[in-house]
Every structure is written in C-alpha cells, then in structure tokens.
N, C-alpha and C positions, 0 to 999 in steps of 0.2 A: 574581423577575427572570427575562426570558428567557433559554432557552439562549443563544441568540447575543452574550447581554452580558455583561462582564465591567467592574468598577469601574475607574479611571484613578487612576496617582498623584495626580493632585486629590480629595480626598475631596469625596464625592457628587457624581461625573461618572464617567459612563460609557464607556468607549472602545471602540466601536462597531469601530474597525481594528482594535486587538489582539483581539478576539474572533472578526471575521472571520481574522484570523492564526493563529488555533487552529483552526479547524476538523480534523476529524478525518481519519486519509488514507484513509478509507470513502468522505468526502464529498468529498474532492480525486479519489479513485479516479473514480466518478461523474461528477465534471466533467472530468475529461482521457477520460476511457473506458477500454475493456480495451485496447484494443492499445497506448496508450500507454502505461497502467501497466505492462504487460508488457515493455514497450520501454526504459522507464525501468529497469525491476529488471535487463534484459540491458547496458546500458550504463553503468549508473551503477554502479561499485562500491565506494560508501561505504556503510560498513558500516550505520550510523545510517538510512539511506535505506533500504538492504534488509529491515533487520528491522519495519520501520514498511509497508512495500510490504508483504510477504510476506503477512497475514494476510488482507490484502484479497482478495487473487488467487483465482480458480479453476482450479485447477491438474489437477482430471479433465478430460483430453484432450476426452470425451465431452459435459461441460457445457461446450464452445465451439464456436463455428461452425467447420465444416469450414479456411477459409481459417486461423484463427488458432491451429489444432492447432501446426503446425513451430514456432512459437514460446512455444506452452506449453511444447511439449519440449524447446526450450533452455531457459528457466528452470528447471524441474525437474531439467533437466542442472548446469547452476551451482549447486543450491538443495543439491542431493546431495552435490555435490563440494568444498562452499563448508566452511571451517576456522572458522568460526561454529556452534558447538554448537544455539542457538539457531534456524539458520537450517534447518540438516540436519533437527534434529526436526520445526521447524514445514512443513515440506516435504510430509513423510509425512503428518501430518494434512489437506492444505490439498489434495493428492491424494486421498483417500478422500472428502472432501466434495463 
C-alpha cells in the first residue's frame, strides 16, 4: 500500500483525506516554508504544535538566509526559555544541526 494511504472505517476502502491529514510536520514544514514555520513556532503557544514544529526547524543562525536570522533567534529565545523539558533539550540539538 502506498505511503500516502491509510484504510477507511469501511473495510477495503481506502481514505485518501485521512492520509493526506496525517502527513508529517517535515511535509507541512515544506509546504508553508521556513518562515512560516518559524512564525508559527513564535506565535502559537500550544504546546502540542511546538513540540511537533521544533524538530523540523533549523535553528543554526548560519543555516538561514541573512533576512530570517532575527527570527531564528526569537525561537531559540522562546525554545530556551520555554517550561517544556522537551522543548529546551530539543532546542540545543536543533542549534548544533
């Protein structure tokens, strides 16, 4: 079966929407871009959204275009500062990457 399909409560049907609903937030990351994701991680502060963002993100200053540095570094500012165990660690890795 392909990735993109996942079976329907009808057994032997396929639901083509719920499998496009799952896609991954690599592949959401992608389709909105970086500065949106990064946009999204600065204003949205549910939690469930940030830790599902975070991993995507490139968070060395250096691996982003000049214009979109200021905005790495409020993420990184929030990612540091944030009472999510989860988000603080994953910060420091997503910086060295």
């Amino acid at each position: 079966m392909p990735e993109d399909q996942t079976f329907s409560a009808t057994p032997g049907r396929i639901d083509h929407a719920a499998a496009r609903f799952h896609r991954s937030v690599a592949d959401l990351a992608g389709l909105l871009g970086v500065e949106a994701t990064l946009r999204e991680f600065v204003g949205n502060e549910h939690l469930d959204v940030r830790r599902n963002l975070i991993p995507g993100l490139r968070l060395n200053p250096e691996a982003n275009p000049p214009e979109l540095r200021p905005l790495v570094e409020e993420v990184v500012r929030i990612a540091r500062a944030h009472p999510d165990g989860y988000i603080r660690h994953r910060v420091e890795i997503q910086v060295m990457a």
